[in-house]
C-alpha positions, 0 to 999 in steps of 0.5 A: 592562542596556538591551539586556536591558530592551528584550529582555524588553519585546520578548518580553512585547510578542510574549507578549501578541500571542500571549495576545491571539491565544489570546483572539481564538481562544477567541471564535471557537473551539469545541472539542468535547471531548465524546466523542459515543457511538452506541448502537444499541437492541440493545447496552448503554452499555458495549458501545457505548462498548467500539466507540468506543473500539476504533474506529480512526479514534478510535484514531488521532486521539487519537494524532495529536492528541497529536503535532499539538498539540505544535505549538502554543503552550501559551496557544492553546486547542486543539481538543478530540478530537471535532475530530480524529476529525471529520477522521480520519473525513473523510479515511477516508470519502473513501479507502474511496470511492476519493479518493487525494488524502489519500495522494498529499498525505501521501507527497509530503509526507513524501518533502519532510521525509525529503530535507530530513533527509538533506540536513541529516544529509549536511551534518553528516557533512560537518562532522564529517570528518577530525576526528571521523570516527565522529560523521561515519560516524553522521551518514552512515549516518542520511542515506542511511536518510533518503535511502532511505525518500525514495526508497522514499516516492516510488516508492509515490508514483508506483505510485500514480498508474500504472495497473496491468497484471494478466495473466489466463491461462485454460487450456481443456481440449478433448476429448482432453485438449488444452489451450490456454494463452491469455494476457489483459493487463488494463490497471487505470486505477482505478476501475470500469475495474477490473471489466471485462474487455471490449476488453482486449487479448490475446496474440497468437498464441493464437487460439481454442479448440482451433485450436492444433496438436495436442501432439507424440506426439498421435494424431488417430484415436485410435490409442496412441501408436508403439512406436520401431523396430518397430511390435511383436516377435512373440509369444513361443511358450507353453512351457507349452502346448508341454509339455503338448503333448509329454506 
């Protein structure tokens, strides 16, 4: 009974650091729970609250937020909607601009929680084998699923920090109808660099325009193509005329 009394002491001793906690946080604390709604002059309110509420970016902090605020404790003030979409529209801002640090910080997250569930699923598999092998046999399979989208996490982690190689291949078609295949490897380090195209490497071997030896069965003066064996039989004697010339 002692050890009972202290432990619902100790437990309402850490209840009140949290209420306390939770009062220090609402004198600091301002949640905005507001919606906020811009109207342009041409549309009504319910039309401008239609695009607020199909906005994605409010879409999906309303959505995060239900996840995210699971986390706290039920006498913490949370924050209110605005605060998340101010965030969500942050972090998109930045992406649209080109910042991947939101992306790169997300995958590399998500490949630490999906291996410490694999590891954590391979250990219970482990417990359960020999004696309860089906329970062993799910535990299993749900860690190598956690193992493979780790290692699909990670590979689009690293394709996103590698530069990218594009190949351009541009075909001239020169009088008498002969072309050159020329080959370009442009190397996308992100960014502008995208866009140009200037001092990028290129196949070799190409050379210019119309300098390649001319294709097989080609006549450079013009002439048809040979006949094989002889250039041509004789010309076939005209029956017709041969009868009318009898007659």
């Amino acid at each position: 009974m002692r050890n009972l009394s202290k432990h619902r002491r100790e437990g309402a001793q850490d209840k009140g650091m949290i209420m306390a906690k939770g009062k220090k946080a609402d004198d600091g604390m301002k949640p905005e729970n507001v919606l906020t709604v811009e109207q342009a002059p041409t549309e009504t309110g319910a039309r401008a609250m239609a695009r607020k509420l199909l906005q994605p970016q409010l879409r999906n902090a309303a959505t995060a937020s239900t996840f995210a605020m699971k986390v706290l404790g039920d006498d913490v003030e949370k924050p209110g909607i605005m605060d998340f979409l101010d965030h969500v529209q942050k972090a998109t801002a930045k992406a649209e601009g080109g910042d991947l640090a939101i992306a790169s910080a997300m995958l590399a997250s998500q490949a630490v929680t999906l291996d410490t569930m694999f590891t954590e699923l391979a250990r219970r598999a482990a417990i359960n084998m020999g004696e309860y092998i089906n329970a062993a046999e799910r535990y299993g399979r749900l860690a190598l699923k956690a193992q493979s989208n780790c290692r699909a996490t990670l590979e689009a982690l690293a394709k996103l920090h590698q530069p990218r190689e594009q190949t351009v291949r541009h075909v001239h078609v020169n009088e008498g109808a002969q072309a050159v295949i020329a080959d370009q490897f442009h190397h996308h380090a992100g960014g502008h660099q995208n866009e140009e195209s200037a001092e990028q490497p290129h196949a070799a071997g190409t050379g210019a325009a119309g300098s390649s030896p001319a294709m097989l069965g080609h006549d450079a003066q013009g002439n048809g193509l040979p006949i094989p064996g002889d250039q041509g039989g004789e010309a076939m004697p005209d029956a017709r005329r041969q009868g009318q010339r009898r007659t």
